[in-house]
C-alpha positions in Angstrom: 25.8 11.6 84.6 23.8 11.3 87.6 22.8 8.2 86.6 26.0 6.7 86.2 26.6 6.8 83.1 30.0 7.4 81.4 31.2 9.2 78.3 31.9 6.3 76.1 29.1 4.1 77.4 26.7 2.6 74.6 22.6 3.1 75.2 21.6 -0.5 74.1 18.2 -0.5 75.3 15.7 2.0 76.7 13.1 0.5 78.8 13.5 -3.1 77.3 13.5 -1.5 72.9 16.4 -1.9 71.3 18.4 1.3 70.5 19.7 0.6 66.8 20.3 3.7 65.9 20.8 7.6 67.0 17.5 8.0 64.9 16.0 5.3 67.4 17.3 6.7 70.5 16.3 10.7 69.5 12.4 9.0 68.7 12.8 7.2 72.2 13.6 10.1 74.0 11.1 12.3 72.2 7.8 10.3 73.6 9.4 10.6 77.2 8.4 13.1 79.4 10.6 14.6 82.7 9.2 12.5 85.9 9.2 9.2 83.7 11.2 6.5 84.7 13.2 4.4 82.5 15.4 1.0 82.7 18.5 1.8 80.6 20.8 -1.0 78.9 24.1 0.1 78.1 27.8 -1.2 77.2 30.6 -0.7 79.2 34.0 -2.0 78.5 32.2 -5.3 76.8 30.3 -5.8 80.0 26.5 -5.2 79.9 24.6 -2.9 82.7 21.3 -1.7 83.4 20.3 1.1 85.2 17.0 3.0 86.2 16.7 6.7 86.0 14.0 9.3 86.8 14.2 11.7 83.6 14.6 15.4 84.3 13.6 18.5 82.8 16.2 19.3 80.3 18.1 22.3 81.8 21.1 24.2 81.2 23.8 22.0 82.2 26.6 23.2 85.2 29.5 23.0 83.2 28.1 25.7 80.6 27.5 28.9 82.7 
């Protein structure tokens, strides 16, 4: 979310690897660490994007108190 990223946006790449899969994506995310930065390639209403993001420490998110 704070990267911009909407709901029905599709992860296409993660720092340049294609994401294939959900497998692909979990495996991807599992070598990151918080304070890495990635470029992430997604699909948004057929047009491609990119963003860069600082990763976080996975937390409790606001919505869920």
């Amino acid at each position: 979310e704070k990267a911009g990223l909407k709901k029905d946006d599709r992860i296409t790449k993660w720092n340049g690897k294609d994401v294939k899969d959900v497998e692909a994506f979990t495996a991807q995310m599992r070598e990151a660490k918080a304070g890495d930065k990635v470029k992430i390639t997604y699909m948004r209403d057929g047009k491609e994007g990119q963003v860069e993001v600082t990763l976080e420490a996975r937390g409790t998110p606001p919505d869920a108190k």
